[in-house]
C-alpha positions in Angstrom: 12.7 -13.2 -20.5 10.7 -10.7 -18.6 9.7 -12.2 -14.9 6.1 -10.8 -15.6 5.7 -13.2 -18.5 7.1 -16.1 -16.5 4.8 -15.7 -13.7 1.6 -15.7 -16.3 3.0 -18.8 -17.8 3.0 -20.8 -14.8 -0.2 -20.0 -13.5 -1.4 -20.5 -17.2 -2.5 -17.1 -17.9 -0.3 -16.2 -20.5 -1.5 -15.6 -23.7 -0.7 -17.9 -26.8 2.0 -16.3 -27.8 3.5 -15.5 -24.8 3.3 -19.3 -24.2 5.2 -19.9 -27.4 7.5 -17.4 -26.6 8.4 -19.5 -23.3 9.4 -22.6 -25.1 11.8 -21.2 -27.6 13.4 -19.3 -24.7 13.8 -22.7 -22.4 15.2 -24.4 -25.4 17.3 -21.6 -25.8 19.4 -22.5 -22.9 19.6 -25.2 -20.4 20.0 -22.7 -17.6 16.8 -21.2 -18.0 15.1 -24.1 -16.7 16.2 -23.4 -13.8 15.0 -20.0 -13.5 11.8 -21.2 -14.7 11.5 -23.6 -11.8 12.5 -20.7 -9.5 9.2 -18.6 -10.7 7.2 -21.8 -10.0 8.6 -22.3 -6.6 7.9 -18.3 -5.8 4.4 -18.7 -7.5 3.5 -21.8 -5.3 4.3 -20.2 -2.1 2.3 -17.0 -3.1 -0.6 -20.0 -3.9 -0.2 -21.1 -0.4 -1.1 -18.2 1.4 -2.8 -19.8 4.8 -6.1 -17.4 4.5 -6.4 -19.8 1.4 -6.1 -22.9 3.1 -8.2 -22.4 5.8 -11.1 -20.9 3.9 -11.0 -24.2 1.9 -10.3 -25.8 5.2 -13.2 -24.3 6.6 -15.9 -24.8 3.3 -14.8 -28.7 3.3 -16.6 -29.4 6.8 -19.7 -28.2 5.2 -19.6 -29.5 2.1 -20.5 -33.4 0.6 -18.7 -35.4 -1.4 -20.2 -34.1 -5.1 -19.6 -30.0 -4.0 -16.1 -31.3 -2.7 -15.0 -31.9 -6.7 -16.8 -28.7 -8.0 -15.4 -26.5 -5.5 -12.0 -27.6 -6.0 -12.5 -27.3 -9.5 -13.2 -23.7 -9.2 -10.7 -22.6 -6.2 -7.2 -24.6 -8.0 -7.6 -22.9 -11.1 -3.7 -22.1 -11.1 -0.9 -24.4 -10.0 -1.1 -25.4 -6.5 -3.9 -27.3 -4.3 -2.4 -28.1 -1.5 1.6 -28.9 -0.6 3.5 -28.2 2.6 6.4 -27.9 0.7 7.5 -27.8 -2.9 7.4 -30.5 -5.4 9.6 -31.6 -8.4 9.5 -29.4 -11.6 11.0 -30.3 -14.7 11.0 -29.4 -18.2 12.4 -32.7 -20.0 14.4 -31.9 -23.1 12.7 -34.0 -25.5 10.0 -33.9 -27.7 7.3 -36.2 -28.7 6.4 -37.6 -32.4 4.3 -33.9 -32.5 7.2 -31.6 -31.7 5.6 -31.1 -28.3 8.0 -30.0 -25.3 7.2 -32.7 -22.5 7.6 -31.4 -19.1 7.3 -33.4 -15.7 5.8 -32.6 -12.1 7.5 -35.4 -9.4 5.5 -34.8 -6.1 7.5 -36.1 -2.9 5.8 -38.7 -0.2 3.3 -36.0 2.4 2.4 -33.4 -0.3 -0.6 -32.8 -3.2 0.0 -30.9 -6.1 -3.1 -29.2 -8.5 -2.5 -27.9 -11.8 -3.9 -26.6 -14.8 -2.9 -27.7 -18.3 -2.8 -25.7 -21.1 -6.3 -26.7 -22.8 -7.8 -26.2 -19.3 -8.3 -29.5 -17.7 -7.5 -29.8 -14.1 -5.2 -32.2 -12.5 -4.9 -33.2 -8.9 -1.7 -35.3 -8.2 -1.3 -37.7 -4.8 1.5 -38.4 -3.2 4.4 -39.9 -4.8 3.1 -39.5 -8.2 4.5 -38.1 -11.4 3.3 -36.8 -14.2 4.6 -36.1 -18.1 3.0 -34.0 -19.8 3.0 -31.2 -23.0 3.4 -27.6 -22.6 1.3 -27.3 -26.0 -1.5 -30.4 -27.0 -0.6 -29.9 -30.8 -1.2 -33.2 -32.0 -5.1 -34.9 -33.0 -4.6 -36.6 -28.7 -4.0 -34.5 -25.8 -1.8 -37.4 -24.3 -0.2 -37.5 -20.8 1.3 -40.1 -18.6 1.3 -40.7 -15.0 2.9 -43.0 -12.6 0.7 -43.0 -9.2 -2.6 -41.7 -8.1 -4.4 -38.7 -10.1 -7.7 -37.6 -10.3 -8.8 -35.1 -13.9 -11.4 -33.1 -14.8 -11.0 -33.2 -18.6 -12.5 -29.9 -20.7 -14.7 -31.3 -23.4 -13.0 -31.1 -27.1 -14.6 -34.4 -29.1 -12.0 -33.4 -32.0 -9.1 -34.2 -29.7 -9.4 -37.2 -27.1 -7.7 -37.0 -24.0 -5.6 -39.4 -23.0 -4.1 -40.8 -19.7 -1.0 -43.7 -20.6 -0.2 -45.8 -17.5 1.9 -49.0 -17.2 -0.6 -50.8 -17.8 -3.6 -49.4 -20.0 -4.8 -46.0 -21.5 -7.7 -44.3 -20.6 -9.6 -42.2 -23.1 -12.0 -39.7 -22.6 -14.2 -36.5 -24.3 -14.5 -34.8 -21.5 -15.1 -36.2 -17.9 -14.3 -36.6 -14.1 -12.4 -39.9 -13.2 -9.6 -40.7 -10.7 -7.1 -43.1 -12.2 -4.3 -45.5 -9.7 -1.2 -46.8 -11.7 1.6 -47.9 -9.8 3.6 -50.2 -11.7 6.1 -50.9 -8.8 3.3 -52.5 -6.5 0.9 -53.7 -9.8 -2.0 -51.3 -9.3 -4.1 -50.4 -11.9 -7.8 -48.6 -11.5 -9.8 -46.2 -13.0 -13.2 -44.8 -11.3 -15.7 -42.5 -13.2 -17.7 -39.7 -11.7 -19.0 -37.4 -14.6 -18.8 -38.6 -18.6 -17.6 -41.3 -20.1 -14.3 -43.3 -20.5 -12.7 -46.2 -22.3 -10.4 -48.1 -21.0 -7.8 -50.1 -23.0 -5.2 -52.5 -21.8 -1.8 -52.2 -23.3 -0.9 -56.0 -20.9 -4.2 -57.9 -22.5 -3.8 -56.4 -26.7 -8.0 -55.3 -27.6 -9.1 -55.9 -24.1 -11.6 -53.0 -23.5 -14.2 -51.7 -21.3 -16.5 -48.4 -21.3 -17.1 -46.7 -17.9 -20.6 -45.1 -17.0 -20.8 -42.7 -14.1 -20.3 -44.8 -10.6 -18.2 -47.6 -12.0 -14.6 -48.3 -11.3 -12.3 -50.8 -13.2 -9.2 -52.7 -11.5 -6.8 -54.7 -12.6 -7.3 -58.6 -11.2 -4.1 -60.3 -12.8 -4.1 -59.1 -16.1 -7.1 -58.5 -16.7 -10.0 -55.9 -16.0 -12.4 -55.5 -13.7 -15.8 -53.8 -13.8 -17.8 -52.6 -10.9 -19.3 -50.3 -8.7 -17.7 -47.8 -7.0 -19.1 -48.7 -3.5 -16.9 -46.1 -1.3 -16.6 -42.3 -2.4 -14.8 -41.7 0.6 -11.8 -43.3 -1.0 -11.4 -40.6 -4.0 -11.3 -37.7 -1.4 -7.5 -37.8 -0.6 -7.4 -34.3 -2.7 -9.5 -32.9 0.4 -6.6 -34.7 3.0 -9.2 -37.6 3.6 -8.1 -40.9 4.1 -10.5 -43.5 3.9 -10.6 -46.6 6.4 -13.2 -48.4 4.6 -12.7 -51.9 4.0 -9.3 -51.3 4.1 -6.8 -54.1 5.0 -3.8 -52.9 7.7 -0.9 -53.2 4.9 -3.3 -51.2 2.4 -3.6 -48.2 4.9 0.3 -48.4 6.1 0.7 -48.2 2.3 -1.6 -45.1 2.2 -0.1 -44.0 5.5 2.9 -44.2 3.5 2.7 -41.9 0.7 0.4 -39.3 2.7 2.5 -38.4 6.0 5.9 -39.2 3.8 7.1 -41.8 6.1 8.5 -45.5 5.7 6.7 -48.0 7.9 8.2 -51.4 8.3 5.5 -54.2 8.9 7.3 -56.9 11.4 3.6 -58.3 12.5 0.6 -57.6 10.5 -2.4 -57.8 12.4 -6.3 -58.8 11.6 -8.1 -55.2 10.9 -11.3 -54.3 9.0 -13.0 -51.1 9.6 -16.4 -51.0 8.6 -16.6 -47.4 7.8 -14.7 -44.7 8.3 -11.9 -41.8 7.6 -9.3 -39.7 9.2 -7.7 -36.7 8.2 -4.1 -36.2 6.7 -3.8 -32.7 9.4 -4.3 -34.9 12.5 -0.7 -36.5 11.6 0.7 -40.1 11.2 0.9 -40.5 15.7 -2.6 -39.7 15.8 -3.6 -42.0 12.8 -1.9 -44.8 13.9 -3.6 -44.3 17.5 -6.9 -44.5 15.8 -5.8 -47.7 14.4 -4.7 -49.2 18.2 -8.8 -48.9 18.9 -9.3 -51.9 16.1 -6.4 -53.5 16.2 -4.0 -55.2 18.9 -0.2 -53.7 17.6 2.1 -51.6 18.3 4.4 -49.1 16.9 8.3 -47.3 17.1 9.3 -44.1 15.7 12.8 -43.7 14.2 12.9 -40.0 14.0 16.2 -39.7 12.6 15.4 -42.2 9.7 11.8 -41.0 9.4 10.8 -44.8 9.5 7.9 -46.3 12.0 7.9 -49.8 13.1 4.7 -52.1 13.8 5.0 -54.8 15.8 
């Protein structure tokens, strides 16, 4: 396979039947998966390129919360938003009831992934998330699955409903802007709508449903879900590097402090915190997070370099 059309097929600018011609060539042989991940790693560190990131960098300080979503929309049209390393590529060798090739994108603990899918919607991925999803949406569903924090901006096709599977429900949609949390291991669920409309079916509570309008947000409380108001934008701007210290209890931010600086922090005292508004930035670094912390709460804390684990006491 030529390296030309490689390139053009992971930065989804290769043309239908170039795309085609991809698949039967990574079914061909096992070993070309490989080399397939090779062009992605070599096209992400082309994407990287630090003029990028610091004209982004640079934009974001003047920019609010609404021109943060369309400008990202427009500037990660290809693969990458922002990683300081690479993530976890992998085309899965099996095949859904359509016929359609699943591949899967794993990104490690400290890095965010953006990419494009192939009927043009954007996906930003968090920390410690991974998604399954199609090469080609063949079927009458564009389906895809995630396990962690994503946020999508679905292109509209009413013929063929997107849809997101988590653990615990599916979320349905035309064509919209919503972030969606689904972490099975520590029972999270939530879905929050910005642009369009969704539906949100539970696959733990069988015909338990609920439509979102712009501004709402549904959780999971036991079983169940939750409607309400999104009351805290700041909390869906982690694709800018912006954590959120709003309302946030000090086990819910060492959890995001987790996933975003790729460290493990051990709790052995967890003290009373609750900041009434605020944010920090992923660039200032977990010392200098944790030091903003010391201002509202009465701990203390021990690096283990070597294990890459932090201790609160």
């Amino acid at each position: 396979m030529e390296k030309e059309t490689l390139y053009r097929y992971v930065a989804c600018q290769a043309s239908p039947e170039e795309e085609m011609a991809v698949l039967t060539w990574l079914e061909a042989d096992p070993v070309h998966e490989s080399e397939l991940a090779k062009v992605q790693r070599q096209h992400d560190l082309v994407a990287l390129s630090a003029p990028v990131i610091n004209e982004l960098y640079a934009k974001d300080r003047r920019r609010r919360f609404g021109s943060v979503l369309r400008r990202w929309s427009a500037a990660a049209a290809a693969v990458v938003l922002l990683a300081f390393g690479g993530y976890y590529f992998h085309a899965a060798r099996d095949f859904s009831r359509q016929g359609e090739r699943l591949l899967s994108v794993s990104v490690p603990h400290g890095q965010r992934v953006s990419l494009t899918l192939q009927d043009g919607t954007s996906v930003w991925l968090n920390a410690g998330t991974t998604l399954r999803y199609p090469a080609l949406f063949t079927g009458r569903e564009r389906r895809v699955e995630i396990d962690g924090e994503a946020r999508f901006e679905v292109v509209h096709d009413a013929k063929h409903p997107f849809i997101v599977r988590t653990y615990a429900c599916d979320v349905e949609v035309l064509g919209t802007k919503f972030n969606v949390v689904a972490e099975e291991e520590n029972g999270l669920f939530s879905t929050a709508l910005f642009e369009g409309r969704v539906a949100v079916s539970s696959r733990l509570v069988p015909g338990e449903r609920l439509v979102l309008e712009p501004d709402e947000v549904v959780t999971l409380e036991g079983k169940h879900l939750c409607l309400a108001q999104i009351d805290n934008d700041e909390e869906y701007l982690w694709t800018n590097g912006i954590i959120s210290l709003t309302d946030q209890s000090f086990s819910e931010l060492m959890h995001r402090f987790e996933k975003t600086f790729g460290v493990t922090i051990r709790i052995e005292r967890e003290p009373s915190i609750r900041i009434g508004q605020g944010k920090i930035r992923q660039s200032v670094g977990i010392d200098n997070a944790l030091q903003v912390l010391q201002r509202f709460a009465d701990f203390e804390y021990e690096k283990d370099e070597q294990n890459n684990t932090i201790t609160i006491r």
